[in-house]
Structure formats: structure tokens, C-alpha cells
Biotite code that builds the C-alpha atoms (Angstrom):
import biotite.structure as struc

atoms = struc.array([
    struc.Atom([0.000, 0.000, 0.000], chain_id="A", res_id=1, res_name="UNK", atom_name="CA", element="C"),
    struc.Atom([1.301, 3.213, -0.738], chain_id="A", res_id=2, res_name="UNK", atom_name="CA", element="C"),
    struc.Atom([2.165, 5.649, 1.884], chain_id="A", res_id=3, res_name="UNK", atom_name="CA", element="C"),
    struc.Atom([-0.472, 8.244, 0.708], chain_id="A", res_id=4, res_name="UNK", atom_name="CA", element="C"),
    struc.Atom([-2.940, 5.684, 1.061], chain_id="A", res_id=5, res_name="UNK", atom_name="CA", element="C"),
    struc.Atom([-1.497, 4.660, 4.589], chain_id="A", res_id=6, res_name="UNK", atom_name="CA", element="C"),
    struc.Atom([-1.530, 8.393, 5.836], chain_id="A", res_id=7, res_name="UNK", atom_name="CA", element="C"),
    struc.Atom([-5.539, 8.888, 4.550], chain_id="A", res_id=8, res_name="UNK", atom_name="CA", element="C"),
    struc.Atom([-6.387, 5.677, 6.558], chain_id="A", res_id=9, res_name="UNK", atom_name="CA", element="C"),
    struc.Atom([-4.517, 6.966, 9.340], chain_id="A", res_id=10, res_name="UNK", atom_name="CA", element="C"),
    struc.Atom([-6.567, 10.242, 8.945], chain_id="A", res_id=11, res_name="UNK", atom_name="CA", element="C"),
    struc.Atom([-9.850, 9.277, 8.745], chain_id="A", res_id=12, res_name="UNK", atom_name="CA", element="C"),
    struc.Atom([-9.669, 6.597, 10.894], chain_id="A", res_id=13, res_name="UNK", atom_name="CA", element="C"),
    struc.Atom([-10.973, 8.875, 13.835], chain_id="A", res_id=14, res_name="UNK", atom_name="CA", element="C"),
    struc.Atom([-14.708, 8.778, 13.144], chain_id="A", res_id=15, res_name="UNK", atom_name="CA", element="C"),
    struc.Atom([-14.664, 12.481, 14.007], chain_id="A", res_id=16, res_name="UNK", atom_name="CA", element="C"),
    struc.Atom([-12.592, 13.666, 11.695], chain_id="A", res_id=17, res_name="UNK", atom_name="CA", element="C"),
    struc.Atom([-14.687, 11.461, 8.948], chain_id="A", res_id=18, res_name="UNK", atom_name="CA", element="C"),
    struc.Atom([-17.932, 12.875, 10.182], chain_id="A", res_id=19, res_name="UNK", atom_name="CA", element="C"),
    struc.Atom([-16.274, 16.630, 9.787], chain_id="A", res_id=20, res_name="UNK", atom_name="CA", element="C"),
    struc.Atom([-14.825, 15.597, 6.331], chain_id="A", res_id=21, res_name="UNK", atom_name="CA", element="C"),
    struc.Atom([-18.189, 13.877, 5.572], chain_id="A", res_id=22, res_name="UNK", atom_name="CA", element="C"),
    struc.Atom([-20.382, 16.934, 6.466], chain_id="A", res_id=23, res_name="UNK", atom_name="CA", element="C"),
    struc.Atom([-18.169, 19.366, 4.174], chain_id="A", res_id=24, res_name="UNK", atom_name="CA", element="C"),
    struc.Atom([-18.283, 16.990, 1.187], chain_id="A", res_id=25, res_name="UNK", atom_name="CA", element="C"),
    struc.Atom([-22.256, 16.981, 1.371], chain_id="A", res_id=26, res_name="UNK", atom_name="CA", element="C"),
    struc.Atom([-22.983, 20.534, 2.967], chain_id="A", res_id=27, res_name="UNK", atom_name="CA", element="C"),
    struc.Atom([-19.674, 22.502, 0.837], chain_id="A", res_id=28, res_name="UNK", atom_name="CA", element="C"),
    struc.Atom([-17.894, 25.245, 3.182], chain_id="A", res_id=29, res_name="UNK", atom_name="CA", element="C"),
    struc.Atom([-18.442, 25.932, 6.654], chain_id="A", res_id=30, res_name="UNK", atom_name="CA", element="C"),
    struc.Atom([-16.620, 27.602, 8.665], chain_id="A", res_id=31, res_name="UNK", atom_name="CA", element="C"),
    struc.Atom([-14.965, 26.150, 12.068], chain_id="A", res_id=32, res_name="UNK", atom_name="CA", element="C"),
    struc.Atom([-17.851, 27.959, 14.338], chain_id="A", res_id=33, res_name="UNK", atom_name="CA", element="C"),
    struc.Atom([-20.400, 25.741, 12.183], chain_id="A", res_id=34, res_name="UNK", atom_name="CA", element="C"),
    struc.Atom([-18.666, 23.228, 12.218], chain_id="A", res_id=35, res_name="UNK", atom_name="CA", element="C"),
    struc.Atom([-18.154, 23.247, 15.933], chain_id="A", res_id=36, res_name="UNK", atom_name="CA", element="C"),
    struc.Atom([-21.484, 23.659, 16.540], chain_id="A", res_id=37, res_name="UNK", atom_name="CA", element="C"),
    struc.Atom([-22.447, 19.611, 15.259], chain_id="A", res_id=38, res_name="UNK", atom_name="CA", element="C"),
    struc.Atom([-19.200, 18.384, 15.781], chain_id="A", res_id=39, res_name="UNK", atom_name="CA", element="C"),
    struc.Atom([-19.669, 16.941, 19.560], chain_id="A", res_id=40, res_name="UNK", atom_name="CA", element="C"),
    struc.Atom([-16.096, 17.878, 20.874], chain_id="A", res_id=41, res_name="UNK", atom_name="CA", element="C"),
    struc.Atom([-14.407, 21.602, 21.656], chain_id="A", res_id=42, res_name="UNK", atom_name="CA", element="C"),
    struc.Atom([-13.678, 24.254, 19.219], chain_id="A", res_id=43, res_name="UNK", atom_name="CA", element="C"),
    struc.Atom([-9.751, 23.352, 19.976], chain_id="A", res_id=44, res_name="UNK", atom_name="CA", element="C"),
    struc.Atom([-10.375, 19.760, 19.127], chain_id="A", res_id=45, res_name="UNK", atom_name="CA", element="C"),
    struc.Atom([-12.352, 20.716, 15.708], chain_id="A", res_id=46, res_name="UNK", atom_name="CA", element="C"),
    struc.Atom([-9.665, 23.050, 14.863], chain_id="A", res_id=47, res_name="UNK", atom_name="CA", element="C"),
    struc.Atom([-7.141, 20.237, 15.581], chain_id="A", res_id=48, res_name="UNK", atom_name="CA", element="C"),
    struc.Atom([-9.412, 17.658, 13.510], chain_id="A", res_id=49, res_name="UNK", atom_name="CA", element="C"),
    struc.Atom([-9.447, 20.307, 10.433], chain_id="A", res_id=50, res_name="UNK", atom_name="CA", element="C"),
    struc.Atom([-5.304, 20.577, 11.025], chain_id="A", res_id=51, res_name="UNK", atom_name="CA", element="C"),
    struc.Atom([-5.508, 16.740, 10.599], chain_id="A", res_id=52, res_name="UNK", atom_name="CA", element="C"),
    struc.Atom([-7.351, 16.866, 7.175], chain_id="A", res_id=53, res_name="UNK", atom_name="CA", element="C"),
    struc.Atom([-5.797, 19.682, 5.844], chain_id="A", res_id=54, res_name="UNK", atom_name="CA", element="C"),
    struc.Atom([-2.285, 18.476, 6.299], chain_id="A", res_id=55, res_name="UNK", atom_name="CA", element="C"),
    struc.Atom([-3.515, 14.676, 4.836], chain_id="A", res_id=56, res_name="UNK", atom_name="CA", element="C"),
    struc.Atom([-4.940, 17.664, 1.579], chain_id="A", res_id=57, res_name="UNK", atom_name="CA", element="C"),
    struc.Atom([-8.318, 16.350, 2.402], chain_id="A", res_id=58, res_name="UNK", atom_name="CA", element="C"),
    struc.Atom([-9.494, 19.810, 2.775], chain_id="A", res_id=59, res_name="UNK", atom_name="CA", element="C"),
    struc.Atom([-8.596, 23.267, 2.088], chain_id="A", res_id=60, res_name="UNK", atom_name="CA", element="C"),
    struc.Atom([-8.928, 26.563, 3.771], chain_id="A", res_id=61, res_name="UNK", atom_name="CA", element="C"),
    struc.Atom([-9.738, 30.334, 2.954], chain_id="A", res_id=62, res_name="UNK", atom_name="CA", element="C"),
    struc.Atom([-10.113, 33.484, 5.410], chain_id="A", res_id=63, res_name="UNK", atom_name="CA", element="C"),
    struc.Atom([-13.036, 35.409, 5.077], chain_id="A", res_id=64, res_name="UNK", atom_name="CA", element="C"),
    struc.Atom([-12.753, 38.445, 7.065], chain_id="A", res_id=65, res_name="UNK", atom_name="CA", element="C"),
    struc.Atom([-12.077, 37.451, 10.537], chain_id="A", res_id=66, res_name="UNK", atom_name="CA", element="C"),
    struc.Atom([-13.667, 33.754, 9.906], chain_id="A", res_id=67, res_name="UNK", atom_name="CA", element="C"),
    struc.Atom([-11.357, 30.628, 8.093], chain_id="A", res_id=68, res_name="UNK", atom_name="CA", element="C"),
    struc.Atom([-13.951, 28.608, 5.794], chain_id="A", res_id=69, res_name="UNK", atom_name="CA", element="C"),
    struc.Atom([-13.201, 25.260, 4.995], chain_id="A", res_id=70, res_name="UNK", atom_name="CA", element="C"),
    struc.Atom([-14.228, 22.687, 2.053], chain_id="A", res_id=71, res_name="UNK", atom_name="CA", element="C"),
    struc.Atom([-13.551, 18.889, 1.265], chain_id="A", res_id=72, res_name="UNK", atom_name="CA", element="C"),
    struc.Atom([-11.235, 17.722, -1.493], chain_id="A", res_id=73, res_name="UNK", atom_name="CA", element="C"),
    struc.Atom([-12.788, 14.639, -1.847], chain_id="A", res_id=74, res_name="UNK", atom_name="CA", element="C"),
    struc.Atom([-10.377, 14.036, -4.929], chain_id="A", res_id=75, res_name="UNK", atom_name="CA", element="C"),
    struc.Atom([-7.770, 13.572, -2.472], chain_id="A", res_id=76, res_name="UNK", atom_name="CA", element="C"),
    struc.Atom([-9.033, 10.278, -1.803], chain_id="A", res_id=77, res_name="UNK", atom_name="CA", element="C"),
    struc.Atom([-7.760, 9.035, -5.051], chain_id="A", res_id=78, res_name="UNK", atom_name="CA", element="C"),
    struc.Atom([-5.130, 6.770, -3.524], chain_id="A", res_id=79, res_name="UNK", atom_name="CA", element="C"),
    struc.Atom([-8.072, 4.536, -1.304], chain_id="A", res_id=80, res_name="UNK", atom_name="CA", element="C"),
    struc.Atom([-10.160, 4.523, -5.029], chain_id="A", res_id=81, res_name="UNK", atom_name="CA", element="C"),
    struc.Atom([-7.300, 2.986, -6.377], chain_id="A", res_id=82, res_name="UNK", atom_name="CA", element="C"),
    struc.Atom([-6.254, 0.861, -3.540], chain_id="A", res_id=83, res_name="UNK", atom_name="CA", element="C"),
    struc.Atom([-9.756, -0.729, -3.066], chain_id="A", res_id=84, res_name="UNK", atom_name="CA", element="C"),
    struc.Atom([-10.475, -0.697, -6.937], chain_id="A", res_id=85, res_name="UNK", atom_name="CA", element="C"),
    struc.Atom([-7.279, -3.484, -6.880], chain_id="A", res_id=86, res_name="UNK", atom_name="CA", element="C"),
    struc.Atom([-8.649, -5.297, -4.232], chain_id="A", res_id=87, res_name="UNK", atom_name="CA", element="C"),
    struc.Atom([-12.268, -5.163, -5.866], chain_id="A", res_id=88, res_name="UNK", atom_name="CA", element="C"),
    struc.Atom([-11.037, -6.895, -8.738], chain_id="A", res_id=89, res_name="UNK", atom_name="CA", element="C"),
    struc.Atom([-8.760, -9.164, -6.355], chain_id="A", res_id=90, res_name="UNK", atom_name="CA", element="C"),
    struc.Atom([-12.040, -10.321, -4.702], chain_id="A", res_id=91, res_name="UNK", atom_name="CA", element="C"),
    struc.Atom([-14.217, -10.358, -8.204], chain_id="A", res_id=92, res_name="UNK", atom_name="CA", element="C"),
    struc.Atom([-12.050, -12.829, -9.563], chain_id="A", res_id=93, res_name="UNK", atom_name="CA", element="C"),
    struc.Atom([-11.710, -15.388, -6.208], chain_id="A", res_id=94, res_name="UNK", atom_name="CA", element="C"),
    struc.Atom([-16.012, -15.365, -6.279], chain_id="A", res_id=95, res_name="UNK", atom_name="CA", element="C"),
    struc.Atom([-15.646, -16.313, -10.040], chain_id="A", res_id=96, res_name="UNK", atom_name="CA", element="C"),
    struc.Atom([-13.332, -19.048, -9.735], chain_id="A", res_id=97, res_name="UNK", atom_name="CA", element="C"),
    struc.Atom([-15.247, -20.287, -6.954], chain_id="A", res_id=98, res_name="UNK", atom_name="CA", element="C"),
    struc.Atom([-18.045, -19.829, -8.638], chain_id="A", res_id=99, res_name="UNK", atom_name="CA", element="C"),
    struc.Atom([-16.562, -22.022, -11.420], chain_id="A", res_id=100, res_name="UNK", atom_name="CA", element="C"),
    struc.Atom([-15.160, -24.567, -8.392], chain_id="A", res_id=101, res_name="UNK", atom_name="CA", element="C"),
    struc.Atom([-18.848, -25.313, -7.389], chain_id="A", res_id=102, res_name="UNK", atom_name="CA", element="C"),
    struc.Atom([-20.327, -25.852, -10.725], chain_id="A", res_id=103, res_name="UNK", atom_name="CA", element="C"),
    struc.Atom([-17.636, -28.144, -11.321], chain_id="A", res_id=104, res_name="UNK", atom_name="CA", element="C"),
    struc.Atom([-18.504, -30.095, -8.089], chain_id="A", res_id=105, res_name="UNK", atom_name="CA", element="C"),
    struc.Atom([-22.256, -29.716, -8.652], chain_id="A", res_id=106, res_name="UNK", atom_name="CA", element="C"),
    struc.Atom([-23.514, -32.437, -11.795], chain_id="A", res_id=107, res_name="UNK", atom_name="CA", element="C"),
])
């Protein structure tokens, strides 16, 4: 696995941090305030989560006035496509040859 792929598992293995990156890939920008608001955990500890992300490119900042918005990149998840893609086709072809295995045993 590559190490990009190892680093966005790492990342969104804290089901915070997935429901943050989740809720800006449906809802588009919100700032850190909104975002605190739903979030279940301290402002520090959103900001912290959104330090995670960003640094992992899963999401990308802009100041607004006195406010930071933020938005998913949910093309940085490329790498985990790709990685499951391989194993999707891994498991596609074990289910057809046992597929092929048990008509063989069946007459």
C-alpha cells in the first residue's frame, strides 16, 4: 500500500474527523464555528481535527474576514479509489473461480 494511502487511513480513521470531512463533502464550506457547533467535541479539538485533514490535503482553507472557511477535497481520496479498486477486482475474480469450483462439483 502506498504511503499516501497509509496516511488517509490513518486520517480518517478517527470517526470524528470522517464525520467533519463527511459533512463538508455533502454541505460545501463551513466555517470552524459551524462546524463546531455539530461536531460533539471543543472548538480546539475541531480546529485540531481540520489541522488533521488539511495536512492529509483532504481539505482546504480560505479566510473570510475574521472567519477561516473550509471545504472537502474529496479528490484527495484518489489513492483509497485505487487501492480498493485493486482489491475489488482481487475479490471479483476469487467469487468467479469459486463460482466455477462449485459448478464443477455440482452435476
Amino acid at each position: 500500500m502506498s504511503s499516501a494511502a497509509d496516511n488517509l487511513f490513518r486520517v480518517l480513521a478517527d470517526p470524528t474527523r470522517r464525520a467533519i470531512f463527511e459533512r463538508l463533502t455533502r454541505e460545501g464550506d463551513q466555517t470552524v464555528h459551524a462546524l463546531t457547533e455539530r461536531a460533539g467535541v471543543s472548538q480546539p479539538m475541531v480546529s485540531k481535527h481540520l489541522s488533521a485533514l488539511k495536512r492529509a490535503r483532504l481539505v482546504r482553507n480560505r479566510r473570510k474576514g475574521r472567519e477561516t472557511h473550509y471545504h472537502a477535497r474529496p479528490e484527495a481520496l484518489a489513492p483509497l479509489v485505487d487501492w480498493m479498486s485493486h482489491y475489488g477486482r482481487f475479490w471479483h475474480d476469487r467469487f468467479d473461480r469459486l463460482e466455477d469450483l462449485l459448478k464443477r462439483m455440482d452435476p
